[in-house]
C-alpha positions, 0 to 999 in steps of 0.5 A: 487460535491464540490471541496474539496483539501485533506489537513492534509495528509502529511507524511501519504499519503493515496489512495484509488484506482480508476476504472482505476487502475485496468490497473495497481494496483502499480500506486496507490502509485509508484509516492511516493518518498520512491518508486521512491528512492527505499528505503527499505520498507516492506508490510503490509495488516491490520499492519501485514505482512503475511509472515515472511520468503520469497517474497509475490507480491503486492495483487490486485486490488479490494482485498483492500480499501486502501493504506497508505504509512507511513514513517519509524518514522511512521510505525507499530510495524512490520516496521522493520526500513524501509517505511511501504506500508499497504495495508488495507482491506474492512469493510464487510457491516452488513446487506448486500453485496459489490461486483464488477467485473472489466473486461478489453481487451487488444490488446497485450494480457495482459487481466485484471480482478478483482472481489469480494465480501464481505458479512455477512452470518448467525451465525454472520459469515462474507465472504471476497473474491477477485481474480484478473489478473494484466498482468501475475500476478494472485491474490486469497484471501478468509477471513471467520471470526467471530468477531475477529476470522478469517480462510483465505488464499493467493494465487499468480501464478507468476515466484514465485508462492505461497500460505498461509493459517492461523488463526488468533485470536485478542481479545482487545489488543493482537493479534495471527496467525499461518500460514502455507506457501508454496512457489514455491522456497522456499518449505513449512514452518509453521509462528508464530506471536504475538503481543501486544499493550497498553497505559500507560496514552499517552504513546503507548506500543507495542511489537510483535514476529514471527517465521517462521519454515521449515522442522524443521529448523528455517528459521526466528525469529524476535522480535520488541518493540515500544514505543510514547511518546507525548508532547505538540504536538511533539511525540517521537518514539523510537523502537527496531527489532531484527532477526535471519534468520538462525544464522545470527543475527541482531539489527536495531532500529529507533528513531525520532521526529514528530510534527505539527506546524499549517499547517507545519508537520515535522519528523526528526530521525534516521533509523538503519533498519537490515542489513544496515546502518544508516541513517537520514531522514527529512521529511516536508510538507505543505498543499498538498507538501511534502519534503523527505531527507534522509542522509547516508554514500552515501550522501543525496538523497531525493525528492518531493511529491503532493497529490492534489485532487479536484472535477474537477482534482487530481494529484498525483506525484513525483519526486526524484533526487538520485546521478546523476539520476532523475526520475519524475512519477505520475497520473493527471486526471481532470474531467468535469460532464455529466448530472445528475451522469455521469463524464468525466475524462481524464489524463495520467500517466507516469514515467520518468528517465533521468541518466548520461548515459540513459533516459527511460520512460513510458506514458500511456494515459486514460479516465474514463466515470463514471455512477452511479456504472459503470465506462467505460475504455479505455487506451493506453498503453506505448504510448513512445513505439513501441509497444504500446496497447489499452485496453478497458473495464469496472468496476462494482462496486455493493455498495451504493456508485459510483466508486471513483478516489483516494482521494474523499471523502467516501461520494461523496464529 
């Protein structure tokens, strides 16, 4: 396996999630400074948020291929102003099928388990389903489609538990939904959605509306327009969102620049996400570092981020300094081979915080044996604690390709 450091990612972090992060999907991307900071963000899965109106969890792991962390400048006609989190779902093989089964034990009885499988069926219809248990959270998600035809539905059992069902038709450039939600605490309700997306030479048109329904009232509408305009290697972003959640009506925008100058990429704008106050962000990296600053009527906050991945170690982490609190978290896994296909991987994950009056923290150590398609498991968890446990188990995953850490090439590299 070559040694190849993942370069050109800044601004756009994007992960793929590895054997061990079925331990705990949210390490995937927790150590990006947008997380650390707390700063508004929005879920997306495949661009769009599926719902409208209401709380839906994190989904879980094996459900998704990957996530990619777009800073407001960057985000989706449906960023709403804030950071986008997009969760981006699996190709279905065309003449075949991709599964796996993760099954781990825990000494304190927070058991995980995933599993899935994707695969064609006859009359060119195609199957997507996972399910999965994170702790207490429960995951269950089914995709049938057809071309750009897709019937599906969500559900979650937590202390918010949930389901959705919708159908959504995508030919060319437009794209439709119509969903009907229900929601533990917030009853029944029947979303609307629509967008459009076009270019006019170099210049990205994109404009979208949805509606969210419940017992014949009106609980959301949102309507968003975006516009890119690129020149000589800088692109101009200018946007538009607008809401109304039950007559309280709100405007919020986003206008900026982004550019790339050899190994330097900058963005630089203005953030007025709804219901909050404007702000400026600066954004800055270089090679596998990048610099976020964000300036509101509260001061400037702000922090550090590195994706560095190689053949024999990959770091992912962050640190963040907000008022007086600092807070440091990430992943670092080197590696070592063992015979014709095996490899040895071993590192801790952590997230620490030092505040003016307190410090917290929490460590847990892993090691990963990767086999061809296996990948053994075994972790001890919230090791600054008393009340630390280990946890043991396996993934399996049935494709053409050997379980990844985050970040290595599709193709092994």
């Amino acid at each position: 396996m070559s040694a190849i450091i993942l370069a050109s990612m800044i601004a756009l972090p994007v992960m793929w999630p590895a054997p061990a992060d079925i331990l705990e999907t949210s390490s995937i991307y927790s150590w990006t400074c947008s997380e650390l900071l707390g700063w508004q963000s929005r879920m997306m899965r495949d661009g769009t948020p599926l719902l409208i109106y209401g709380h839906e969890p994190f989904p879980g792991w094996g459900s998704f291929e990957s996530v990619t962390i777009r800073s407001p400048l960057e985000a989706g006609l449906w960023g709403n102003g804030k950071w986008e989190i997009d969760f981006e779902s699996s190709e279905v093989p065309d003449s075949s099928y991709a599964s796996g089964i993760g099954l781990l034990e825990n000494t304190s009885y927070q058991n995980r388990y995933s599993a899935y499988l994707r695969r064609p069926l006859p009359a060119d219809l195609f199957i997507d389903f996972s399910l999965s248990r994170e702790d207490t959270l429960k995951n269950q998600r089914f995709v049938l489609g057809r071309d750009n035809i897709v019937l599906a539905g969500r559900g979650w059992q937590t202390t918010e538990d949930g389901y959705t069902l919708w159908s959504s038709w995508k030919p060319a450039n437009f794209m439709t939904r119509l969903s009907f939600v229900h929601l533990k605490a917030g009853g029944r309700q029947w979303e609307l959605l629509g967008s459009y997306s076009t270019r006019f030479g170099e210049v990205l048109f994109q404009t979208g509306a949805a509606g969210s329904l419940s017992d014949s009232e009106m609980q959301m509408v949102e309507g968003h327009m975006r516009l890119e305009f690129p020149f000589q290697g800088v692109t101009t972003v200018l946007r538009t969102d607008i809401s109304d959640s039950q007559d309280d009506f709100s405007l919020g925008g986003t206008a900026g620049l982004i550019a790339s100058y050899g190994f330097l990429d900058v963005q630089a704008g203005a953030v007025l996400p709804q219901d909050s106050d404007i702000s400026f962000i600066g954004i800055a990296g270089a090679g596998p570092a990048e610099l976020n600053l964000r300036i509101d009527s509260d001061g400037i906050e702000g922090g550090l981020q590195t994706i560095f991945t190689t053949g024999f170690v990959y770091l992912h982490s962050g640190v963040s300094l907000k008022t007086d609190t600092l807070r440091f978290a990430g992943t670092v896994m080197p590696s070592l081979e063992w015979g014709a296909s095996g490899r040895i991987h071993g590192g801790v994950t952590w997230d620490l915080l030092n505040a003016h009056d307190h410090n917290s923290g929490t460590m847990d150590l892993k090691s990963l044996f990767t086999l061809g398609n296996f990948a053994f498991i075994f972790a001890v968890e919230d090791i600054l604690d008393d009340y630390r446990s280990y946890t043991f188990g396996i993934t399996w995953i049935f494709n053409d390709r050997p379980p990844r850490i985050a970040g290595e090439e599709e193709d092994g590299n």
